[in-house]
C-alpha positions, 0 to 999 in steps of 0.5 A: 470561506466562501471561496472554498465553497465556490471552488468545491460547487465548480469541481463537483459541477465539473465531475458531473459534466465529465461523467456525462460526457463519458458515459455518452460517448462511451454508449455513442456507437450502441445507441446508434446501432441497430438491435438484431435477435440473437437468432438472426444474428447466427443465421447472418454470421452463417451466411457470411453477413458479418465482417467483425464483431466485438464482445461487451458483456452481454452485448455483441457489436458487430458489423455488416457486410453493408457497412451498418452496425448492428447489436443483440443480446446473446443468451448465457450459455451461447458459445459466441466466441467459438461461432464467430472463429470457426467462421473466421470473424474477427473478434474483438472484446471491451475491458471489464474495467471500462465497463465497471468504471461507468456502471459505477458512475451512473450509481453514483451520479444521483448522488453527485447530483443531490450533493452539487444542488445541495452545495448550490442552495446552501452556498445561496442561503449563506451569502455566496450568490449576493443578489441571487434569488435564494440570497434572503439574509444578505443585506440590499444596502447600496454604497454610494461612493463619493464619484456617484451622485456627490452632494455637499452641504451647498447643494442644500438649503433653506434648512439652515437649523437643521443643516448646522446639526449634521456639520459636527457629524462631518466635523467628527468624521473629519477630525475625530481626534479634535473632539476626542482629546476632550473626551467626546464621543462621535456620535452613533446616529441622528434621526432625521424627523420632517415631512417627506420632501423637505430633504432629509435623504438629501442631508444625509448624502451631503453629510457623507459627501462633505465628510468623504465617506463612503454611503450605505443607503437602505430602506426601513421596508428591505429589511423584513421578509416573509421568511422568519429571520431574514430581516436579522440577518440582514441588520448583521450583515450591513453592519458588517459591510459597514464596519469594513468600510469604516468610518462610513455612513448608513442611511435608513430611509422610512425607519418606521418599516422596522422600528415601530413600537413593540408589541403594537400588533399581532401576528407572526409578520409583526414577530419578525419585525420585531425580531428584526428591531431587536438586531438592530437595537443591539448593533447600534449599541451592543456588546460589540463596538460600531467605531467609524459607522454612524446611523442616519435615518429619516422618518415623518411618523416619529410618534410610532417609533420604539422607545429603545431606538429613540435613546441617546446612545442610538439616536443620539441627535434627533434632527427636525426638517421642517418645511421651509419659510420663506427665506429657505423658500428662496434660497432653495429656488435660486438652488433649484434655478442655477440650470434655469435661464430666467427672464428679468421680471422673474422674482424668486422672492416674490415666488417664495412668498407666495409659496408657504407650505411648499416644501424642497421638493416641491419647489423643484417641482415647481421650478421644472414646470416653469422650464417644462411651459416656457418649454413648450411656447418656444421662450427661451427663458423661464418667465414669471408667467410661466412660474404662475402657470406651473404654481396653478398647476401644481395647486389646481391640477391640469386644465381640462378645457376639452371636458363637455359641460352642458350650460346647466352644469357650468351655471351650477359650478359657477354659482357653487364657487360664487358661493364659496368666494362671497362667504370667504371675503365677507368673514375676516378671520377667512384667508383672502381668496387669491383665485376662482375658476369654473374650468376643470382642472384635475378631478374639479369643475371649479374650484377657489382658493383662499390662502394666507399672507404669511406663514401659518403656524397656529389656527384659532376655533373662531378662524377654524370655523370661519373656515367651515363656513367657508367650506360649506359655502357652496352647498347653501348657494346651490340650495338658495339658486336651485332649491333643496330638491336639485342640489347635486353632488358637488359639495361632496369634497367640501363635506369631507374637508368640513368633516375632516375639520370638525372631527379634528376641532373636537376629536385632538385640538379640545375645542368641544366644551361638551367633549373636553380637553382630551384626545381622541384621535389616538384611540381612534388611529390606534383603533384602524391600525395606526400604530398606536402603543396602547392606547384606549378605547372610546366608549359608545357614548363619548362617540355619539357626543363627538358625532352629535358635536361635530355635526353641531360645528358644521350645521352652524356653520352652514347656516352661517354661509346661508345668511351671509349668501342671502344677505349678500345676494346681489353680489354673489349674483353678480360674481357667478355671472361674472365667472360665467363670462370670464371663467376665471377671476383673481382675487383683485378681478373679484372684487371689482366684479361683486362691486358691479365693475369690470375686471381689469383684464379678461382672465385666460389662464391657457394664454400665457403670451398674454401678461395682463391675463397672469395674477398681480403681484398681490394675488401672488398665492400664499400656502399650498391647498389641498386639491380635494376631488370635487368642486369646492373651496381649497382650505389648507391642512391644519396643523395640531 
């Protein structure tokens, strides 16, 4: 079909070049004569000024005595011929037949030409020019053959739970007839549901590279266009392209473009995506078969995705890839580092346990900066100094130690990071705190970082407001230093993150006597587009009692971190001068230095020939922060 479209687009193509040409060609001599009245032309062929002459229709061609070309019109009733032979010109005449031939294709060539730009679109909108600018209901699924980027279940890891789900589909892939004899039935799709960056487009390649299929790979966004219908036909035709390359796989990534609930919107953009689901809901498990073609999609918003596309039959597997613990954290490290020349005091467990939160990618990431700043010292390999420096980084944010602050700025930091530092260690539900600094890195002036000792699956109210505390810390130091009048801008990010916090205890996790055991985050979410199903609605009075809550949640504690500060005056004092002096301290260097003893080593992180300036083992980081954009303490995200 569409080779017969091709063909019939390249002859009417070729018909219009044929006839331009013959028309140009044929009028070739008269565009380049010269036009002469028809009364000069009488008085030249009088005086012998013309040598030959050719009759076409109307026109008289004919040539001078100084070999130029000259045309004219000759009127109805003139006698041409007789005047010409009675002055013995040749004479010469052009076939009517020529003529009507190309007074025939010039009619005609507007209509040759609608029909070729016709043709064009047409063969376009349907297909034939794949990719083309005008192709809107072919599919944008890539295949990936197995010698293009193969993965397999080794290049993995740190996802063990998750990984042995996905080897049965290898296994159906492999050996269909091993599950068919019993009667089991390959299964139609997996969902892969997880943070971004812990793997799931990964899993999805090492399934289709373990089982030697080929991959179709798409994203959830491709599908839908501005055009209504497009985003259908698209669905129609990967499954199409899928079933001619059974058995194979098709990875959707972010399905939650396209399978988000129906009826959560309004609108004819969210009519399409609905149109869209609608397809794929029916090509998954419809009338018509699907053998050979599974569906492997990834999302981290499985909250928001239809019902009917969540059912066993469609997703028959709904897979979670969490973020690793800390064996899948070393595991994916020694993965990450094969290429990597380490140094012998590189310990990845050691690195791995100080990294809950990070997810593979992350640690990638990681592993890259490391190489990156051996690379640029001249080491030849990557030391454990360098993974401590890259880990800052990542945390932290980049040094700025070229940014001008004047003495009263770093006084006010260092004193605002004191606080956040003395309050931490002072509550003992507060994580310890692995690092302070007062220089700049990212959008920060300064900055401390309190972190776990292990893995943090659940939080407590009483940790959770130890941690406002915490957080708020920073505004009351600089309120005892300074006095009400000059506290600055700088707890901004600390009152967002303690807000964030409050709203969260009071709003989704029921630790509000006065507001109760309900959640209204959804209707919250669903109120600013979160893509809620339904939903409810808050009423003007639960949300002043939610406002007057999680201001009661944070004024406590900020009056909490008052006390402490003044109580604890003399080594808050100690420590921000401290700060000032070594700018930046570890939790251990803290320690000592509220105590009124030298740390041990002058911290200069920049300096990374310099052992003694890397943190100890101890104070080996324990979750990764959230990097907030002023300076203040880093608390890490809780989970509901």
């Amino acid at each position: 079909m569409g080779t017969a479209k091709n063909l019939a687009f390249w002859a009417v193509l070729l018909l219009l070049i044929v006839a331009l040409f013959n028309l140009f060609s044929g009028s070739g001599n008269t565009l380049q004569s010269q036009n002469r009245p028809y009364s000069q032309f009488v008085t030249e062929v009088g005086d012998g000024f013309v040598k030959s002459a050719t009759l076409d229709g109307e026109k008289v061609l004919y040539r001078g005595s100084d070999g130029k070309d000259y045309v004219t019109i000759k009127p109805e009733d003139a006698e041409v011929t007789n005047l010409l032979l009675d002055n013995n010109i040749p004479v010469s005449a052009k076939s009517q037949e020529e003529s009507g031939f190309q007074a025939f294709i010039i009619s005609l060539l507007p209509i040759l030409l609608l029909i070729g730009v016709w043709i064009y679109f047409m063969n376009r909108m349907q297909g034939g020019g794949k990719g083309g600018a005008m192709g809107f209901g072919k599919s944008r699924a890539k295949l990936l053959t197995e010698k293009q980027g193969r993965v397999t279940f080794d290049d993995v890891a740190g996802i063990d739970e998750a990984k042995e789900e996905l080897e049965e589909i290898v296994e159906f892939l492999r050996n269909p007839q091993k599950f068919s004899r019993l009667g089991g039935k390959i299964p139609k799709g997996a969902l892969l549901v997880g943070p971004p960056g812990t793997g799931k487009t990964l899993l999805a390649r090492a399934i289709a590279g373990e089982a030697g299929v080929p991959f179709f790979t798409i994203s959830g966004s491709d599908f839908v266009e501005m055009f209504v219908g497009v985003g259908a036909s698209r669905v129609r035709d990967m499954f199409e392209q899928a079933k001619k390359n059974a058995p194979c796989i098709v990875f959707i990534d972010e399905i939650d473009a396209v399978g988000r609930h129906r009826g959560a919107g309004y609108g004819g953009g969210n009519d399409e995506r609905e149109q869209t689901l609608n397809q794929l809901l029916v090509e998954m498990d419809g009338f018509e078969a699907n053998e050979g073609v599974i569906i492997v999609a990834a999302t981290n918003r499985r909250d928001v995705l239809d019902p009917a596309l969540l059912r066993p039959g469609r997703f028959d597997r709904q897979v979670t890839v969490p973020n690793p613990d800390i064996k899948g954290r070393e595991k994916i490290l020694g993965v990450h580092a094969r290429k990597t020349p380490l140094g012998p005091d590189v310990d990845l467990r050691i690195i791995a346990r100080g990294t809950p939160g990070f997810s593979g990618a992350d640690l990638a990431n990681l592993v890259n900066e490391a190489a990156l700043m051996a690379a640029r010292v001249g080491r030849r390999f990557v030391t454990m100094i360098d993974f401590e420096s890259a880990k800052d980084k990542i945390m932290m944010g980049a040094e700025r130690r070229s940014m001008v602050m004047t003495p009263a700025q770093k006084e006010m930091t260092a004193y605002h990071e004191a606080g956040h530092a003395v309050v931490g260690m002072a509550l003992p539900k507060c994580d310890p705190v692995y690092k302070a600094t007062i220089i700049p890195r990212g959008q920060a002036l300064g900055m401390v970082m309190s972190l776990p000792e292990m893995d943090q699956l659940n939080y407590f109210k009483d940790e959770l407001e130890q941690k406002i505390a915490m957080t708020m810390a920073g505004k009351a130091a600089e309120i005892i230093k300074y006095g009400e009048g000059t506290v600055s801008n700088g707890p901004s990010g600390d009152i967002m993150q303690a807000s964030n916090l409050a709203r969260a205890m009071v709003m989704r996790w029921g630790m509000s006597d006065l507001v109760g055991n309900i959640d209204y985050q959804e209707a919250a979410e669903a109120f600013r587009g979160g893509g809620g199903a339904g939903g409810f609605s808050i009423s003007a009075n639960t949300k002043e009692l939610i406002e007057q809550e999680v201001k009661r949640i944070i004024d406590e504690g900020y009056q909490r971190a008052y006390g402490l500060l003044s109580e604890r005056h003399d080594e808050w004092e100690r420590l921000a001068q401290g700060l000032l002096e070594y700018e930046t301290l570890t939790g251990a260097e803290i320690e000592r230095v509220m105590k009124g003893e030298p740390p041990s080593s002058t911290s200069g992180e920049d300096d990374s020939s310099n052992s003694g300036n890397a943190p100890s083992v101890a104070a080996i980081p324990k979750t990764k922060p959230r990097n907030k954009p002023d300076s203040g303490s880093l608390e890490p995200e809780p989970s509901a």
